[in-house]
N, CA, C and O of each residue as an XYZ file, in Angstrom:
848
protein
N       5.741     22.573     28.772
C       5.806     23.484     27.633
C       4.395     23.959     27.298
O       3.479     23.290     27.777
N       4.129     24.867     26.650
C       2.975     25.878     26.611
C       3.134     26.293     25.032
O       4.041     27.017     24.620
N       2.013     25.667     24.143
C       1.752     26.361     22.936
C       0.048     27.142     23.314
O      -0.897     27.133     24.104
N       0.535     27.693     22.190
C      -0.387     29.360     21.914
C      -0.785     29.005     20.709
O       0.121     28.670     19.945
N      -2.020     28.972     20.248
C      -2.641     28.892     19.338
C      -4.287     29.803     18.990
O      -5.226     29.787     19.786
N      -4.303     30.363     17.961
C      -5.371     31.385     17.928
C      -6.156     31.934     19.509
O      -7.316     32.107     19.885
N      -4.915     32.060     20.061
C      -5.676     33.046     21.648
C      -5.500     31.212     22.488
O      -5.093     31.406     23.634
N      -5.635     30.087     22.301
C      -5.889     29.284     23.160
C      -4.553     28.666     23.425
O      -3.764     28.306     22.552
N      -4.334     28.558     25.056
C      -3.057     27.756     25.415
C      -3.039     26.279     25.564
O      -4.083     26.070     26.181
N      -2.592     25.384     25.406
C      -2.288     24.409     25.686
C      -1.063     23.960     26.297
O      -0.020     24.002     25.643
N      -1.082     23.473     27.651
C       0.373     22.809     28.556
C       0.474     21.534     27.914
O      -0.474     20.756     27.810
N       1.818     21.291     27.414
C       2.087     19.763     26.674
C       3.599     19.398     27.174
O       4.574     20.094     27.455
N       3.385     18.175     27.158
C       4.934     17.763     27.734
C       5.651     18.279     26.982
O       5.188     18.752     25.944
N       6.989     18.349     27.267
C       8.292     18.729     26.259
C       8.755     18.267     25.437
O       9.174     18.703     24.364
N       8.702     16.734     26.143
C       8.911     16.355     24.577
C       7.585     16.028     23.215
O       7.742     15.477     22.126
N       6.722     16.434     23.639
C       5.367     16.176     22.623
C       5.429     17.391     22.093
O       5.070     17.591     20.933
N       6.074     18.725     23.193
C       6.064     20.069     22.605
C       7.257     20.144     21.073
O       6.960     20.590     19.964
N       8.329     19.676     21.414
C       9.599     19.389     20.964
C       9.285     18.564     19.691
O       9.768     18.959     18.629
N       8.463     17.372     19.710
C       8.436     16.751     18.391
C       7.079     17.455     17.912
O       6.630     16.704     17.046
N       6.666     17.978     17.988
C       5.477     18.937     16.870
C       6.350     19.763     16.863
O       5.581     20.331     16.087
N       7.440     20.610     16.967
C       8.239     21.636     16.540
C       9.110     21.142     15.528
O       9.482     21.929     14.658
N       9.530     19.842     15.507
C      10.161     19.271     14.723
C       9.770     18.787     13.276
O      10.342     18.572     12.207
N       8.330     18.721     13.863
C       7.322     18.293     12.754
C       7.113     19.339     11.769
O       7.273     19.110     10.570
N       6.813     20.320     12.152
C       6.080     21.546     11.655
C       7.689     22.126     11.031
O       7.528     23.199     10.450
N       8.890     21.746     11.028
C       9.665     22.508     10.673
C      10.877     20.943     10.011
O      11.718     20.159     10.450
N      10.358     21.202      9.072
C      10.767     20.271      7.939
C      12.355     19.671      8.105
O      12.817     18.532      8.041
N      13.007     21.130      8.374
C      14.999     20.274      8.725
C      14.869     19.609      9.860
O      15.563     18.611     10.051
N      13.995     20.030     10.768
C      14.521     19.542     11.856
C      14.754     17.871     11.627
O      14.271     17.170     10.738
N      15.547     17.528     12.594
C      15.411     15.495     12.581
C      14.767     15.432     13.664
O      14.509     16.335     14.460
N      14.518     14.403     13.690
C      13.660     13.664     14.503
C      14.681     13.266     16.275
O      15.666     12.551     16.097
N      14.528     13.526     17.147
C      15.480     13.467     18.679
C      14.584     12.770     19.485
O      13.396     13.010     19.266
N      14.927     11.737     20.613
C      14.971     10.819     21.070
C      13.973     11.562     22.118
O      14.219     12.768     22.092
N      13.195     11.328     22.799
C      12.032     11.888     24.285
C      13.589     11.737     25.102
O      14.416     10.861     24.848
N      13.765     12.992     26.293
C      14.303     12.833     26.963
C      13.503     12.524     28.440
O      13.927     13.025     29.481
N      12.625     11.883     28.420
C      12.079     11.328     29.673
C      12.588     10.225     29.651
O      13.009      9.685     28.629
N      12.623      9.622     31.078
C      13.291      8.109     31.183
C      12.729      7.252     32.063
O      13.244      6.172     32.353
N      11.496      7.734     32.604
C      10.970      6.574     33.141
C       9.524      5.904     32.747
O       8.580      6.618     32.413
N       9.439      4.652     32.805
C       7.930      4.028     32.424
C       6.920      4.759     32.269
O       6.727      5.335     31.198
N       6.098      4.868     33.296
C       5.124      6.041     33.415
C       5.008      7.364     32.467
O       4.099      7.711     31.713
N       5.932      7.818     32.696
C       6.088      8.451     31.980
C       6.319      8.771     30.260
O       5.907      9.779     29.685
N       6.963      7.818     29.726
C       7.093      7.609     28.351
C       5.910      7.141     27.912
O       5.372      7.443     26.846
N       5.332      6.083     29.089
C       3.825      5.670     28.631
C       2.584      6.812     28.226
O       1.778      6.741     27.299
N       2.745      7.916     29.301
C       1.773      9.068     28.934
C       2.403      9.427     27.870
O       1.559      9.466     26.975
N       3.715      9.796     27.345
C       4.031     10.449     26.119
C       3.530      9.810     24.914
O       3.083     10.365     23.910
N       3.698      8.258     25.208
C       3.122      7.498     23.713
C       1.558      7.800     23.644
O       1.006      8.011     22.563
N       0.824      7.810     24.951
C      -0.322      7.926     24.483
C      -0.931      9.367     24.180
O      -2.082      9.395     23.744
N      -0.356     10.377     24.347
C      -0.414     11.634     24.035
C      -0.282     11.987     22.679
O      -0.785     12.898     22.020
N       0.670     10.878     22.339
C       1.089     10.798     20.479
C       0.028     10.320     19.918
O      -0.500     10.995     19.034
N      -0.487      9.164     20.258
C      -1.292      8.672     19.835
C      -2.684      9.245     19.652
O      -3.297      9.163     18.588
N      -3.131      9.806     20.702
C      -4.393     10.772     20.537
C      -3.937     11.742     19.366
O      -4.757     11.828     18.452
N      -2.790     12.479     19.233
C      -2.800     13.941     18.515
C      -2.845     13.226     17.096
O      -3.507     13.660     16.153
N      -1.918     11.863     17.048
C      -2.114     11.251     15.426
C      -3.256     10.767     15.180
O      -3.403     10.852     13.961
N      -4.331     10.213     15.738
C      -5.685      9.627     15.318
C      -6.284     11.124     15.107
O      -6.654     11.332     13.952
N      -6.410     11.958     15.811
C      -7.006     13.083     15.534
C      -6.073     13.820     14.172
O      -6.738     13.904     13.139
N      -5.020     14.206     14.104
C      -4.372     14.648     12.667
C      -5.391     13.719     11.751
O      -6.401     14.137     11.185
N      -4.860     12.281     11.736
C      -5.382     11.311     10.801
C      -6.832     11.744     10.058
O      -7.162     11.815      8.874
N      -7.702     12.060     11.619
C      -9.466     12.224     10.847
C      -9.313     12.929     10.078
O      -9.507     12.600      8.908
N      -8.809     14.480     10.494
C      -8.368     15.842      9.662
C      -7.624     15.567      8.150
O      -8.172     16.094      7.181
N      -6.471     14.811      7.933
C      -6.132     14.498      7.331
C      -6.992     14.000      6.007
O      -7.104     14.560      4.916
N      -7.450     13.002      6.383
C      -8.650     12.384      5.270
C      -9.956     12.944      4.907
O     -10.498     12.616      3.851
N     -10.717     14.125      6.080
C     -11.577     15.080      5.786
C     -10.924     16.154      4.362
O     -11.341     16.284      3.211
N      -9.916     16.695      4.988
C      -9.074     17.420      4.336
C      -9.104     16.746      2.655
O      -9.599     17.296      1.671
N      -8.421     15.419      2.709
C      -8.388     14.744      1.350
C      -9.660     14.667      0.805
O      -9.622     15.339     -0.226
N     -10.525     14.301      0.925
C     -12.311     14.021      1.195
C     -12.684     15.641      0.078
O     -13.187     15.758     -1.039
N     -12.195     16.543      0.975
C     -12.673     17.578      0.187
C     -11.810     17.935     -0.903
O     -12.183     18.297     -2.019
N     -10.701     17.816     -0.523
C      -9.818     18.030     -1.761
C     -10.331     17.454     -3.108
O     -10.324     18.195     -4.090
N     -10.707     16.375     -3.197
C     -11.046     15.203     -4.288
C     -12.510     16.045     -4.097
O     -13.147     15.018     -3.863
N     -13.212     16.771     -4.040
C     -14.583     16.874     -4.374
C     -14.668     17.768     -4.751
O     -15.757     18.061     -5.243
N     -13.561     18.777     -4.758
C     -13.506     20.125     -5.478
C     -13.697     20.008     -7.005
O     -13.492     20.951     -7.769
N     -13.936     19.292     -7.232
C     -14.047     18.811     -8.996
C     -13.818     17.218     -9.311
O     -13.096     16.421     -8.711
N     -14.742     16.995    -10.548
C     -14.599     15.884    -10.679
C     -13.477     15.448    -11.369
O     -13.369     14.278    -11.735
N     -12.575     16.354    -11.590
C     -11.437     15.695    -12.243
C      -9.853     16.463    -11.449
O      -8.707     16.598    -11.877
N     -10.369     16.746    -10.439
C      -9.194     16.514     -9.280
C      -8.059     16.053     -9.738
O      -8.093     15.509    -10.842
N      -6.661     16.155     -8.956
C      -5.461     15.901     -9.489
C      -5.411     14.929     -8.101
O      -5.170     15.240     -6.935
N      -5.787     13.423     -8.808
C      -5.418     12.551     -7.623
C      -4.043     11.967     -7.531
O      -3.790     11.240     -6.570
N      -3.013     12.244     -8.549
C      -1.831     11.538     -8.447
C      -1.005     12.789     -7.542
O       0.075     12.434     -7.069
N      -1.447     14.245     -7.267
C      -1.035     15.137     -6.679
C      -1.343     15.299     -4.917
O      -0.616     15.664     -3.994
N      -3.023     14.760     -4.987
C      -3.031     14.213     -3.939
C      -2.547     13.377     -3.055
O      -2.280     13.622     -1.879
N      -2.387     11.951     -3.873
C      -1.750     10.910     -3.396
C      -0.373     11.086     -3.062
O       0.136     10.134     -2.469
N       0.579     12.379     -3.374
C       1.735     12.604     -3.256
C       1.657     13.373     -1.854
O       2.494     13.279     -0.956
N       0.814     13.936     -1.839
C       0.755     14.634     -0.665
C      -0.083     13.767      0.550
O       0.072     14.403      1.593
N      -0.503     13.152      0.677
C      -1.120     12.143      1.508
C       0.362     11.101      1.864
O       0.563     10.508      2.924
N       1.402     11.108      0.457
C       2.373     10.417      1.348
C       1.607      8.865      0.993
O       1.865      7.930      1.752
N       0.468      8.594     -0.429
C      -0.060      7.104     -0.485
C       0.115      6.674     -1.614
O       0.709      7.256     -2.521
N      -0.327      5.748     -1.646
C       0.012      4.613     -3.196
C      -1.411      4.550     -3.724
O      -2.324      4.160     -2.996
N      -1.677      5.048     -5.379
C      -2.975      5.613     -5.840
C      -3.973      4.455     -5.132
O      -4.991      4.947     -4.647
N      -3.845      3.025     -4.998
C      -4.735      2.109     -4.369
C      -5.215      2.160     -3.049
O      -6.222      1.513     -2.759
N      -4.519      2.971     -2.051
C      -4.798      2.972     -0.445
C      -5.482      4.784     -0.443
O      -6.180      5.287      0.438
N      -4.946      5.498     -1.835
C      -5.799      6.598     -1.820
C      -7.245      6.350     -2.154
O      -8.188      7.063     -1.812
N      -7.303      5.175     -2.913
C      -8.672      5.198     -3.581
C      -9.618      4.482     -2.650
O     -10.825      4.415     -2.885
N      -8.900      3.810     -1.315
C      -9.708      3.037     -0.330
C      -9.974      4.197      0.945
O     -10.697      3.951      1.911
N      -9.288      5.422      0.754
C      -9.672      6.254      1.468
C     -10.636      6.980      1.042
O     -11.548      7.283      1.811
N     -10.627      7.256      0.183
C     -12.155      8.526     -0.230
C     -12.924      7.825     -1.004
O     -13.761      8.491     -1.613
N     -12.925      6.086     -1.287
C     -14.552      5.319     -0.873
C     -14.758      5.054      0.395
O     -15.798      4.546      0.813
N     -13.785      5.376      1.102
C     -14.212      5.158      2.555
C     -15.085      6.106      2.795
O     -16.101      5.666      3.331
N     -15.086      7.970      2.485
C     -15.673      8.770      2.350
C     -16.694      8.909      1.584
O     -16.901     10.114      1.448
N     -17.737      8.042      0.786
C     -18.278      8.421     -0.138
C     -18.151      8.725     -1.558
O     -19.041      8.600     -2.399
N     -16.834      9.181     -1.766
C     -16.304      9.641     -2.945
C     -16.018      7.751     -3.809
O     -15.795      6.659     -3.286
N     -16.173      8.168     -5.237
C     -15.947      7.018     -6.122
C     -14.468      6.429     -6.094
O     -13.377      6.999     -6.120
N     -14.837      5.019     -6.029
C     -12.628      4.907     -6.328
C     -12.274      5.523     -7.730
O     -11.465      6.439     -7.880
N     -13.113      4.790     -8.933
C     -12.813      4.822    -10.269
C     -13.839      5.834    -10.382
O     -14.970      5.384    -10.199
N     -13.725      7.952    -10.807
C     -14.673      8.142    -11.330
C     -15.012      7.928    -12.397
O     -15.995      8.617    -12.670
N     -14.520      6.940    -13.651
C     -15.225      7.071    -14.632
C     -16.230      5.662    -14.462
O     -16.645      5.109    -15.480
N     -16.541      5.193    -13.241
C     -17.848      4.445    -12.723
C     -19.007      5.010    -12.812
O     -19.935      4.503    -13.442
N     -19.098      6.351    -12.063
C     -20.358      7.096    -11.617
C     -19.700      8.016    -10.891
O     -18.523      8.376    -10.908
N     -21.338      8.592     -9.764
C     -20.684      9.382     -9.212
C     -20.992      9.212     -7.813
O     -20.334      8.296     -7.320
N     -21.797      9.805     -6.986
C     -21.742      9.551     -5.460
C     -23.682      9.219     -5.210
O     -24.370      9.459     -6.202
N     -24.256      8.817     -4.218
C     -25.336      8.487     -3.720
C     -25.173      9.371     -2.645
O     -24.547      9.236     -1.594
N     -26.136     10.707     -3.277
C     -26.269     12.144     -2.341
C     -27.707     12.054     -2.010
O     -28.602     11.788     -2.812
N     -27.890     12.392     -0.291
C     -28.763     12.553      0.424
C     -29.650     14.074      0.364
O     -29.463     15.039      1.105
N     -30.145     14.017     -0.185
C     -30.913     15.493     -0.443
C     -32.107     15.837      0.682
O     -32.523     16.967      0.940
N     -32.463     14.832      1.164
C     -33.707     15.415      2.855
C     -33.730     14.147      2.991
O     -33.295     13.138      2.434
N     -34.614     14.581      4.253
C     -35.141     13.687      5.379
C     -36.199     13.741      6.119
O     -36.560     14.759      6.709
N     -36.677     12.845      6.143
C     -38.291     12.602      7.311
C     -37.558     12.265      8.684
O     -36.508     11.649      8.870
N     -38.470     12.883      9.624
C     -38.650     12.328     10.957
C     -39.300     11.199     11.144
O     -40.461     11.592     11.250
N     -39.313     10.064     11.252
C     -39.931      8.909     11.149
C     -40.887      8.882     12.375
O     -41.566      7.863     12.245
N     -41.385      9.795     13.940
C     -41.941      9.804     14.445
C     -42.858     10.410     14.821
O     -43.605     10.383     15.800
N     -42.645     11.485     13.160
C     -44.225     12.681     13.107
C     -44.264     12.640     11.762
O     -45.345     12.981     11.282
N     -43.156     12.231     10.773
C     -43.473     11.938      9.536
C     -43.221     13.403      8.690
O     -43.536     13.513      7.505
N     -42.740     14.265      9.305
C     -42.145     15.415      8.583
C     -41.591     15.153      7.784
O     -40.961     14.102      7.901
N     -41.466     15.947      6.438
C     -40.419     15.930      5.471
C     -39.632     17.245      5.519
O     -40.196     18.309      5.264
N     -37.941     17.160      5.942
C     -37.413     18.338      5.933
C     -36.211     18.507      4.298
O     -35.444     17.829      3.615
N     -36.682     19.657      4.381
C     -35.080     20.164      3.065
C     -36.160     19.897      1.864
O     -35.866     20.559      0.869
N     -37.200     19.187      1.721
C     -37.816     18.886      0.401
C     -39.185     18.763      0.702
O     -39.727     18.410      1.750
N     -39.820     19.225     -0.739
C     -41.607     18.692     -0.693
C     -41.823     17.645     -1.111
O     -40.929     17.134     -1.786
N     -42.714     17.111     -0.955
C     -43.135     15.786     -0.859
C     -43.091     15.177     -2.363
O     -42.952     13.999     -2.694
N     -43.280     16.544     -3.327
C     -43.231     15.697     -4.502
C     -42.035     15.523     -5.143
O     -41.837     14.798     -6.119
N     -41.049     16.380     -4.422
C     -39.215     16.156     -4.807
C     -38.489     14.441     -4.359
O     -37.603     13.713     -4.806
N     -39.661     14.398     -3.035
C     -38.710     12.942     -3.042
C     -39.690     11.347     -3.439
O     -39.510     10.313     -2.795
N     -40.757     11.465     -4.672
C     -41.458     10.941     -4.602
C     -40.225      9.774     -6.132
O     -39.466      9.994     -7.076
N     -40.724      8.821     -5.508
C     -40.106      8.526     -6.170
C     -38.383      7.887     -6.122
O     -37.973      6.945     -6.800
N     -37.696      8.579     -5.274
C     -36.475      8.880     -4.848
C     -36.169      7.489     -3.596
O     -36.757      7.295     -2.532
N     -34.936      6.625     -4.290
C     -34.337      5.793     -3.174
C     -34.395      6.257     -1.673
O     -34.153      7.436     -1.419
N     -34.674      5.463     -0.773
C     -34.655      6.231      0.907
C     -33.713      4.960      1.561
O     -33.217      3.997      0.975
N     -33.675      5.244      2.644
C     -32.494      4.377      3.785
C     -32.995      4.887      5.199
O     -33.039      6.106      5.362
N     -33.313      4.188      6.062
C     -33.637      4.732      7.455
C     -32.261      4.146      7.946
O     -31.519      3.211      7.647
N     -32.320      5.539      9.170
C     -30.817      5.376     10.606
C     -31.836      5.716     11.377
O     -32.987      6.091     11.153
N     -30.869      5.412     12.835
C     -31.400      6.097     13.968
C     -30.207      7.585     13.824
O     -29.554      7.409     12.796
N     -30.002      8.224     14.164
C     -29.388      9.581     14.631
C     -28.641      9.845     15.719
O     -28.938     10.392     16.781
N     -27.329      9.248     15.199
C     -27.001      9.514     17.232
C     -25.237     10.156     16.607
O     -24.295      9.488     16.180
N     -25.351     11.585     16.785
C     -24.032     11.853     16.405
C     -23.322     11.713     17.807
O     -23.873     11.443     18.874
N     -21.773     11.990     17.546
C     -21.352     11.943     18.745
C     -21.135     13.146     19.768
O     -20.956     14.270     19.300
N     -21.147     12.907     21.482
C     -21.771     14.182     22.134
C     -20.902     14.885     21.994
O     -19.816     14.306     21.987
N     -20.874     15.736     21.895
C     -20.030     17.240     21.985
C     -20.438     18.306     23.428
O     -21.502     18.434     24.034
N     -19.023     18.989     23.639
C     -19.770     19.887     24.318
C     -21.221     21.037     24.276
O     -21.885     21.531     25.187
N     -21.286     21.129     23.100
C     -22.405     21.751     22.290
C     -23.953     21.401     22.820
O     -24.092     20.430     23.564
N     -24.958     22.089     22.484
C     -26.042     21.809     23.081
C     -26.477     20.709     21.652
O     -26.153     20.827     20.470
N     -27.406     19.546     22.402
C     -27.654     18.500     21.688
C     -28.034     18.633     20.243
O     -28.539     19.752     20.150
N     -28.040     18.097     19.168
C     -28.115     18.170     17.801
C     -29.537     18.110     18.410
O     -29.912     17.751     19.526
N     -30.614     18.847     16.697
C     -32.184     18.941     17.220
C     -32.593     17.353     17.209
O     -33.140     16.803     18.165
N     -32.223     16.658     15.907
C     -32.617     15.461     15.632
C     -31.864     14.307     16.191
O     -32.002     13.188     15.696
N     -30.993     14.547     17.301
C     -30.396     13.689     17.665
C     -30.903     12.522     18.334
O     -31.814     12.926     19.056
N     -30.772     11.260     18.462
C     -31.724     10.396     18.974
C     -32.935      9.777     18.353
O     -33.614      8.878     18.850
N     -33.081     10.249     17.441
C     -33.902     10.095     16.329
C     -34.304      9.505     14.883
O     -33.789      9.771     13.797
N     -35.208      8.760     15.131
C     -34.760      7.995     13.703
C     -35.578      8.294     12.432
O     -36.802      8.396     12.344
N     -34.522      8.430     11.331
C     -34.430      9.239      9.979
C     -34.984      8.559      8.766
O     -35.140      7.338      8.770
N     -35.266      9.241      7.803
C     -35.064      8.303      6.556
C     -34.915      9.608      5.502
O     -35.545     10.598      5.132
N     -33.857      9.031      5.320
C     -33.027     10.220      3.969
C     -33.513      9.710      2.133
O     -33.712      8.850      1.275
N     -33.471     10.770      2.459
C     -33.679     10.384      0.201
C     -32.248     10.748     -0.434
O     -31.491     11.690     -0.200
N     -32.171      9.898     -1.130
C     -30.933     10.221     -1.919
C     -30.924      9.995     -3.600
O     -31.563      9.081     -4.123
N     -30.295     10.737     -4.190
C     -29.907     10.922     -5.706
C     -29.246      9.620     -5.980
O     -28.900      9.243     -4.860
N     -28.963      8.931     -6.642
C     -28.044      7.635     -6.855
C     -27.015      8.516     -7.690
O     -27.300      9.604     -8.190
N     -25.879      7.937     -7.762
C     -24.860      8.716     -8.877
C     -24.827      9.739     -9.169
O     -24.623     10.086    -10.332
N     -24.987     10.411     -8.359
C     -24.622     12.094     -8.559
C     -22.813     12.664     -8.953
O     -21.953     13.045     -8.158
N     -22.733     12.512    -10.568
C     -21.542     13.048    -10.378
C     -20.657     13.687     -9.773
O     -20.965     14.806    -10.185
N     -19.591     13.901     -8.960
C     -19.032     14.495     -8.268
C     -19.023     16.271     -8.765
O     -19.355     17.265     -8.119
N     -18.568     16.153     -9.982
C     -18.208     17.536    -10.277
C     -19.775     18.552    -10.068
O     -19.863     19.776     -9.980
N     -20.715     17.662    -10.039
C     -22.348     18.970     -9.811
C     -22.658     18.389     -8.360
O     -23.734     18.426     -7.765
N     -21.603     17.913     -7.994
C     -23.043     16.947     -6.204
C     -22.785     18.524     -5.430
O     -23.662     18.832     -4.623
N     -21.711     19.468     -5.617
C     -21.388     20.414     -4.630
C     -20.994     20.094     -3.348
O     -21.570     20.864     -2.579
N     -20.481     19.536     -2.919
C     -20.253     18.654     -1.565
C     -20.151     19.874     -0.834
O     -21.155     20.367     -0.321
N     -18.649     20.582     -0.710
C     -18.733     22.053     -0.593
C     -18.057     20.905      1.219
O     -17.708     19.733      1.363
N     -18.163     21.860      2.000
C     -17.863     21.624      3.534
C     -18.284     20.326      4.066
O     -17.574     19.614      4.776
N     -19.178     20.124      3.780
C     -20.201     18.425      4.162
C     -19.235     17.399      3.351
O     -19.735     16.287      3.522
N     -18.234     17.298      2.656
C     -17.636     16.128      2.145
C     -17.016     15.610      2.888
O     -16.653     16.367      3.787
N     -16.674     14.597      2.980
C     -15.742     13.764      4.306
C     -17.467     13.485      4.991
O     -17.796     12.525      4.294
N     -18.220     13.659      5.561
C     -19.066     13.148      6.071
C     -19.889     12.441      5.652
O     -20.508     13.145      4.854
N     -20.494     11.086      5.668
C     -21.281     10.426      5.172
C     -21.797      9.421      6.077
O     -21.158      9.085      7.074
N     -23.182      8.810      5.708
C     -23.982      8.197      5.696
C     -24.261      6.587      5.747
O     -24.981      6.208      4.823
N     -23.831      5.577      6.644
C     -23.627      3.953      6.009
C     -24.861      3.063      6.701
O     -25.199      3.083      7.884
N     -25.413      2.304      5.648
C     -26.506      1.440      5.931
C     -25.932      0.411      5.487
O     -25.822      0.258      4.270
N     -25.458     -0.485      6.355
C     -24.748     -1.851      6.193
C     -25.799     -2.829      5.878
O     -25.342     -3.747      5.196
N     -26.656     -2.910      6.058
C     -27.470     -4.091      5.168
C     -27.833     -3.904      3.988
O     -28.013     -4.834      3.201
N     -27.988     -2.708      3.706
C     -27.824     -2.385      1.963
C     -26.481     -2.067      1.344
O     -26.274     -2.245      0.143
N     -25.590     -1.603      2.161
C     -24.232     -2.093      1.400
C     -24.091     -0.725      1.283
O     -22.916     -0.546      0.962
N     -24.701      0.413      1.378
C     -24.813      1.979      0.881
C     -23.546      3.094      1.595
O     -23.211      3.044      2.779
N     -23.152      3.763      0.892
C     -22.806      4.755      1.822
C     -22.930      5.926      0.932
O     -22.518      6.026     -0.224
N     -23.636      6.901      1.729
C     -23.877      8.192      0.827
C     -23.675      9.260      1.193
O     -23.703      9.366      2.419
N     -23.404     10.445      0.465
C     -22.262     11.832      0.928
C     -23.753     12.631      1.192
O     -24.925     12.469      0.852
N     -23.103     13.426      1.871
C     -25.026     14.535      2.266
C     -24.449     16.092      1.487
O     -23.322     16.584      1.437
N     -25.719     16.539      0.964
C     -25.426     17.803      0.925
C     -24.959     18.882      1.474
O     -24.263     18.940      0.461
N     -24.605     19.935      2.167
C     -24.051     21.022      3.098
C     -25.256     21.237      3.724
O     -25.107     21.458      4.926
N     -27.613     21.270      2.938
C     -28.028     21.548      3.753
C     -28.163     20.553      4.604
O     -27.937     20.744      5.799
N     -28.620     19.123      4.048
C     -28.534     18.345      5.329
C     -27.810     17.906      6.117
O     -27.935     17.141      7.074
N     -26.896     18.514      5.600
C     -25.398     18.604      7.120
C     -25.750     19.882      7.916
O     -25.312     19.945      9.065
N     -26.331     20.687      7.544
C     -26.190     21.771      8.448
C     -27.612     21.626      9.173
O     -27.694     22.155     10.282
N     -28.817     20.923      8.637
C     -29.667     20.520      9.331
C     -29.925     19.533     10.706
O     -30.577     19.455     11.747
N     -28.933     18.870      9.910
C     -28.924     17.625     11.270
C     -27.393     18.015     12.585
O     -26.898     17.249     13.411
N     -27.000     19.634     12.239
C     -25.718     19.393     13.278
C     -26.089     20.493     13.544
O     -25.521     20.824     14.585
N     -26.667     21.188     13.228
C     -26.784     23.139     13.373
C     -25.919     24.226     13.114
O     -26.171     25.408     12.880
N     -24.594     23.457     13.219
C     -23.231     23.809     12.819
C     -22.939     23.274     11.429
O     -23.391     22.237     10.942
N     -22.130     24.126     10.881
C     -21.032     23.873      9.920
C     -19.872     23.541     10.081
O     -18.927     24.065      9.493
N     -19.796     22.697     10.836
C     -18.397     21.712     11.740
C     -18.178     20.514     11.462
O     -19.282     19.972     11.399
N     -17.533     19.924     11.296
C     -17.374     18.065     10.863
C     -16.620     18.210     12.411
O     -15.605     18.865     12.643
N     -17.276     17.548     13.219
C     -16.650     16.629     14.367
C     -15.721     16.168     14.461
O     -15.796     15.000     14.080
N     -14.780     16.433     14.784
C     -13.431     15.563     14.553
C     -12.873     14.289     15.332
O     -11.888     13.581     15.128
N     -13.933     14.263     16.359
C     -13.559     13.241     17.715
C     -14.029     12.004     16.895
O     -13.845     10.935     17.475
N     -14.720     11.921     15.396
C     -15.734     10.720     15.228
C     -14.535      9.927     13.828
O     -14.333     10.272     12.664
N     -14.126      9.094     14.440
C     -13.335      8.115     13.444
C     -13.950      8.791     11.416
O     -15.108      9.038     11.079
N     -12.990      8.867     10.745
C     -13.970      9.230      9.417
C     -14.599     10.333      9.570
O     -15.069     10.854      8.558
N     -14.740     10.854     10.615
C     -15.874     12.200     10.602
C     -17.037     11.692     10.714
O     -17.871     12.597     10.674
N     -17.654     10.350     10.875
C     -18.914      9.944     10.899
C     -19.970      9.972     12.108
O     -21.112      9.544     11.940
């Protein structure tokens, strides 16, 4: 079977073609794979499985931004539409950066970054981040067909805002993507420029578990 999508084709088994038709069209019920042998059902499960981990990232990017469009978001509207229980919503978009409880605070936003091997400061002057919490990574997004990120391979140290209310952080496209330094316990949402600095694109990756 052969879907068509904005100019691009994709060949998909029939029955993977058959249950995304089913999907996408609400009466339908749900019908049994008519393949019948091992091998075969085996590629179908794992064909499922790739298209649902990938929905999934999308899915929670999607939510990620939804919840950042304002700080007072309609999360019980969300959570209806996610299909979750307000507690497994609220472990998803701190998974993202976003607050469980906003009347806690607000997010730990990354506003620039140094090159740690010439000591540049990018996105800010020196006297914007004086002062300002930092966190070093190394830089290693994941490869894409794309020509290499500039800073890729590279190790960083970001400044960040502590508690930046949601409703002024502007997350804007860069939400769902964030930042984790496990020995400080941190995880912090980046602005749109230093997302668009460190990828060149305005793309969230979708191959990267979380978008990370």
């Amino acid at each position: 079977m052969r879907i068509s999508i904005g100019g691009e084709r994709v060949e998909v088994p029939d029955d993977l073609g058959r249950a995304l038709l089913a999907a996408l069209q609400e009466e339908r019920l749900v019908e049994p794979p008519q393949a019948s042998g091992f091998d075969e059902l085996t590629a179908l499960v794992a064909r499922i499985s790739r298209v649902t981990q990938h929905l999934n990232v999308v899915k929670e990017l999607a939510m990620s931004r939804a919840d950042a469009t304002s700080g007072y978001s309609n999360r019980r509207a969300l959570g209806i539409a996610a299909a979750m229980a307000p507690s497994q919503l609220g472990r998803v978009l701190e998974g993202h950066g976003l607050p469980r409880d906003r009347r806690s605070g607000g997010v730990d936003l990354v506003v620039a970054f140094r090159t740690t091997d010439d000591g540049v400061l990018h996105l800010a002057a020196e006297p914007d981040v004086v002062g300002l919490p930092s966190f070093t990574l190394p830089f290693n997004p994941a490869p894409t067909e794309a020509e290499p990120a500039e800073f890729a391979g590279r190790e960083l140290t970001f400044y960040y805002r502590a508690q930046v209310p949601i409703a002024v952080a502007d997350l804007g496209r860069s939400a769902g993507y964030t930042l984790r330094h496990a020995e400080q316990g941190l995880i912090a949402c980046v602005t749109a420029p230093v997302f668009d600095a460190l990828f060149g694109d305005p793309r969230i990756d979708p191959t990267r578990p979380n978008g990370h």
